[in-house]
MDTraj code that builds the backbone (N, CA, C; nanometers):
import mdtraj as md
import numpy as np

residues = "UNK UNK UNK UNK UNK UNK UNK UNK UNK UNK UNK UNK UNK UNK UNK UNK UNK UNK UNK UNK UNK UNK UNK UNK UNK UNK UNK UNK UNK UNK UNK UNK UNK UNK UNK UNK UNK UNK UNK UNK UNK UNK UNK UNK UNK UNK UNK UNK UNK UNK UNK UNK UNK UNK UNK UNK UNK UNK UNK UNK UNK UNK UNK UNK UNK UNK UNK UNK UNK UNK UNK UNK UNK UNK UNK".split()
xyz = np.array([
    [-2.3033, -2.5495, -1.3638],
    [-2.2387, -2.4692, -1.4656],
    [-2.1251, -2.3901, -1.4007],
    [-2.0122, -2.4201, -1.4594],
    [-1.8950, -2.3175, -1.3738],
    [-1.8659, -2.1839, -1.4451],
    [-1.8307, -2.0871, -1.3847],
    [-1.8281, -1.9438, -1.4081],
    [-1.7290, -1.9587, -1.5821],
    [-1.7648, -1.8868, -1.6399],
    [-1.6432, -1.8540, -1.7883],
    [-1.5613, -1.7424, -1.7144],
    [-1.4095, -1.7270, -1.7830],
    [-1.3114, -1.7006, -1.7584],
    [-1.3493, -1.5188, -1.8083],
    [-1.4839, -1.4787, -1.8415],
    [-1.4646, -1.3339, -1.8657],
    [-1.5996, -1.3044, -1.7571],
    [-1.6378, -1.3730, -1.6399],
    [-1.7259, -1.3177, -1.5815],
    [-1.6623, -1.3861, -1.4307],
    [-1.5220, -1.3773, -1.4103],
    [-1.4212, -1.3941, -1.2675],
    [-1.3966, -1.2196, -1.2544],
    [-1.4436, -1.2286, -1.0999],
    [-1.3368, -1.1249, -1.0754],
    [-1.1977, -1.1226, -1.0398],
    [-1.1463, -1.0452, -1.1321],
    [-0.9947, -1.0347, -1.1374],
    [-0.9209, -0.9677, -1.0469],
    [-0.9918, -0.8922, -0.9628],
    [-0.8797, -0.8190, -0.8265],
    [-1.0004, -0.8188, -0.7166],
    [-0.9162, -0.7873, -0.5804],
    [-1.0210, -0.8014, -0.4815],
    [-0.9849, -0.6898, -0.3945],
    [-1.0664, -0.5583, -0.3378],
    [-0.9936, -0.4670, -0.3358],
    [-1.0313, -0.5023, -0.1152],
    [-0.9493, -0.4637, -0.1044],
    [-0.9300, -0.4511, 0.0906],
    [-0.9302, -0.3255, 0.1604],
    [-0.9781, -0.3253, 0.2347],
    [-0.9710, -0.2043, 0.3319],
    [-0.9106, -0.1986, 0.5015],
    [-0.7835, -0.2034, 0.4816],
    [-0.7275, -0.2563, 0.5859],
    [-0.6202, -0.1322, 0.6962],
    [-0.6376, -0.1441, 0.8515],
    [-0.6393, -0.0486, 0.9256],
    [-0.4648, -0.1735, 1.0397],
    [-0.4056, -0.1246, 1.0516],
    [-0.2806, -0.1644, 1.1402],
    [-0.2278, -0.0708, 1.2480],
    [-0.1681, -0.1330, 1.3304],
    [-0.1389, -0.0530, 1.4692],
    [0.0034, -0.0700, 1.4747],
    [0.1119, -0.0430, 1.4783],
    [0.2304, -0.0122, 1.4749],
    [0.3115, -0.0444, 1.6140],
    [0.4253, -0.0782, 1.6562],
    [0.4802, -0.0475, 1.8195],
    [0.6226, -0.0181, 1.7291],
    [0.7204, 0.0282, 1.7932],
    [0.6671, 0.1021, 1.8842],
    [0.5667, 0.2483, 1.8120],
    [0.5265, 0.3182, 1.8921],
    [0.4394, 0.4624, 1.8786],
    [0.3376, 0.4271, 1.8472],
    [0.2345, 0.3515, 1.8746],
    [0.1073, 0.3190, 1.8363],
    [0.0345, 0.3989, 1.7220],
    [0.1289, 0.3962, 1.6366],
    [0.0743, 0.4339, 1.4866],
    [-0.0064, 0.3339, 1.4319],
    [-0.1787, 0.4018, 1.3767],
    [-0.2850, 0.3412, 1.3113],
    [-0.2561, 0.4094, 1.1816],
    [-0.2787, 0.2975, 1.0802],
    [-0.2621, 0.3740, 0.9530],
    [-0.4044, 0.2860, 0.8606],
    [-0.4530, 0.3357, 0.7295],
    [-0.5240, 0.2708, 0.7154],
    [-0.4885, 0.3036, 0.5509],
    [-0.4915, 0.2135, 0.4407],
    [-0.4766, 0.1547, 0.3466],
    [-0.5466, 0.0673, 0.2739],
    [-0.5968, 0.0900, 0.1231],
    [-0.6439, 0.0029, 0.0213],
    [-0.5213, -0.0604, -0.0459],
    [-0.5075, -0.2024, -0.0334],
    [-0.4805, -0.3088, -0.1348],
    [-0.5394, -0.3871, -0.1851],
    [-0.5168, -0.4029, -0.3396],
    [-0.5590, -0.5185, -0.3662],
    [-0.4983, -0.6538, -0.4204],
    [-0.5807, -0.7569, -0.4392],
    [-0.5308, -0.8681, -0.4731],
    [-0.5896, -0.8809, -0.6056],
    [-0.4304, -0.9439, -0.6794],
    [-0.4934, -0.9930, -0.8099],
    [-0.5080, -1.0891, -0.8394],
    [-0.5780, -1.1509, -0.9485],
    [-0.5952, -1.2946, -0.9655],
    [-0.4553, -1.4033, -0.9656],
    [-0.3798, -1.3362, -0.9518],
    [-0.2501, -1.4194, -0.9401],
    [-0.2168, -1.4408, -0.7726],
    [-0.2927, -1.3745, -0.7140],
    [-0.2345, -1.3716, -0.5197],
    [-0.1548, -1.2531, -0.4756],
    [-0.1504, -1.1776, -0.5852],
    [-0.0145, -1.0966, -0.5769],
    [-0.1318, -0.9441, -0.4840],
    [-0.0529, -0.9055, -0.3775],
    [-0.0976, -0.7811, -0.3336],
    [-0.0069, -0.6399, -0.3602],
    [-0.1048, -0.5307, -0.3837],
    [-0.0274, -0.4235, -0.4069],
    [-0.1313, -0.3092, -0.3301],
    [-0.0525, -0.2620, -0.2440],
    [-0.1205, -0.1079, -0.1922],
    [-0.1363, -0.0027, -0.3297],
    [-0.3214, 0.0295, -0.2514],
    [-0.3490, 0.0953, -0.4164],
    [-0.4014, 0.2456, -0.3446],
    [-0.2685, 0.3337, -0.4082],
    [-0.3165, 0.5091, -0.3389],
    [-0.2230, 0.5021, -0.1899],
    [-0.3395, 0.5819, -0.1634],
    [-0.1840, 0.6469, -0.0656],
    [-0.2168, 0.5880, 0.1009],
    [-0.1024, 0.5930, 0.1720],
    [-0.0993, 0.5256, 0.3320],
    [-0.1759, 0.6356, 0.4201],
    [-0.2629, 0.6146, 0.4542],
    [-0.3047, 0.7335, 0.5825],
    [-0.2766, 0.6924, 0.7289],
    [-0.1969, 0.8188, 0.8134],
    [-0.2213, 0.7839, 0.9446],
    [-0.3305, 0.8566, 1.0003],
    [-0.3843, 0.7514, 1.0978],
    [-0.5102, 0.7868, 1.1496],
    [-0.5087, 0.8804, 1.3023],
    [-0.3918, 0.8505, 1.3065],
    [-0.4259, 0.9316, 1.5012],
    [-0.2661, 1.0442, 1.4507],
    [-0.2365, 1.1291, 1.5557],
    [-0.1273, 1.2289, 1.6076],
    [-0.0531, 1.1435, 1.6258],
    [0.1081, 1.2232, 1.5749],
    [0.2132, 1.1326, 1.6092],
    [0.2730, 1.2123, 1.6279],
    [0.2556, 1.3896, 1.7143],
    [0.3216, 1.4526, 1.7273],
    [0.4892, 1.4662, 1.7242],
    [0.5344, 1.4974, 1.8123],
    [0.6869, 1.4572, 1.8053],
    [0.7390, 1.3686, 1.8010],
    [0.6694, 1.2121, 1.7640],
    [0.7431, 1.0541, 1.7273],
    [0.8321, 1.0964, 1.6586],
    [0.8604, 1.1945, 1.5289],
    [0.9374, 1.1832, 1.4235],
    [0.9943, 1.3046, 1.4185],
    [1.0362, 1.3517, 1.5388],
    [1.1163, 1.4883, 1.5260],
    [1.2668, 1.5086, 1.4759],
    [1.3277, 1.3489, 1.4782],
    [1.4661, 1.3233, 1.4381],
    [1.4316, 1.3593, 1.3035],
    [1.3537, 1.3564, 1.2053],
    [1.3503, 1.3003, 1.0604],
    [1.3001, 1.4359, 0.9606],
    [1.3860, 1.4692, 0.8961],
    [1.3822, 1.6176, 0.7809],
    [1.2817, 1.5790, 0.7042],
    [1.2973, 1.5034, 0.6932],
    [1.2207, 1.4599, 0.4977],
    [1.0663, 1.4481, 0.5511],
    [0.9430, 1.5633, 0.5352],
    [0.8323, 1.5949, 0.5082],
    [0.7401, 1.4478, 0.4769],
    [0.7510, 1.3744, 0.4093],
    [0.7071, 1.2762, 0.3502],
    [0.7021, 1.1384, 0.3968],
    [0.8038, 1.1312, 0.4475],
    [0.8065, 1.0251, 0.5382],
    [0.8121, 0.9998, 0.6576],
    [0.8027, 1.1398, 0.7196],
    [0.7882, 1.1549, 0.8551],
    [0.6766, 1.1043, 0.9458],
    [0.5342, 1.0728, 0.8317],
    [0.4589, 1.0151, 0.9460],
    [0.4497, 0.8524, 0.9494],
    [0.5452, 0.7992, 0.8748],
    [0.5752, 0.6616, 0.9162],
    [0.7035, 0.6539, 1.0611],
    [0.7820, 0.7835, 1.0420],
    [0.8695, 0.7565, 1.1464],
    [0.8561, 0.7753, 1.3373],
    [0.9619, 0.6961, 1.3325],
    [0.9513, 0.7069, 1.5304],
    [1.1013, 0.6914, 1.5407],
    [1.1621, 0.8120, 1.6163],
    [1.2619, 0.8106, 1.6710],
    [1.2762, 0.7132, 1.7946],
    [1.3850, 0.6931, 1.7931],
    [1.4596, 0.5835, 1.8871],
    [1.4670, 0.6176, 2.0016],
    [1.5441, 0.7754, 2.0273],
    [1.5142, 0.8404, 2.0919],
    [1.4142, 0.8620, 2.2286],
    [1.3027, 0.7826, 2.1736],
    [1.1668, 0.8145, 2.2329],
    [1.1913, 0.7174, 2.2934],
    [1.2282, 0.5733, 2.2748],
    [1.1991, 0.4567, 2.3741],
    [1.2309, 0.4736, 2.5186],
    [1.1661, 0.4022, 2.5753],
    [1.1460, 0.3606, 2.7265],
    [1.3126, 0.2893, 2.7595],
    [1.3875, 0.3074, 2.8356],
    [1.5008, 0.2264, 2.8528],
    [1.4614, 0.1254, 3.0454],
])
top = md.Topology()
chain = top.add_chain()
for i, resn in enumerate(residues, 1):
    res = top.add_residue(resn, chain, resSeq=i)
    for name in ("N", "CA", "C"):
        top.add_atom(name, md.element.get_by_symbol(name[0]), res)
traj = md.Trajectory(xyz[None], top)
């Protein structure tokens, strides 16, 4: 007997953790998938560790803990 089309689950939710270079930023994030394949981050990005002064170039509050100044690299 194959499943009817009102007892599929329709999204598949993930719990997924990434490491960044440069600045070894861990962030961790829910997406899900919908029955079409399609993924969408659901809520908000968390970083998991200190990124103290990575993002000291950068004003804007909000997006600062995705950033890493250039600055910082190793030459």
């Amino acid at each position: 007997m194959s499943p009817s089309p009102t007892n599929r689950i329709s999204t598949r939710l993930f719990e997924i953790t990434i490491m960044t270079y440069p600045g070894l930023g861990v962030f961790e994030a829910s997406v899900s998938k919908d029955i079409r394949g399609k993924y969408k981050v659901s809520g908000a990005i968390s970083r998991t560790n200190l990124y103290g002064k990575q993002s000291h170039c950068v004003k804007e509050a909000t997006i600062r803990l995705f950033c890493y100044c250039k600055d910082l690299e190793e030459n």
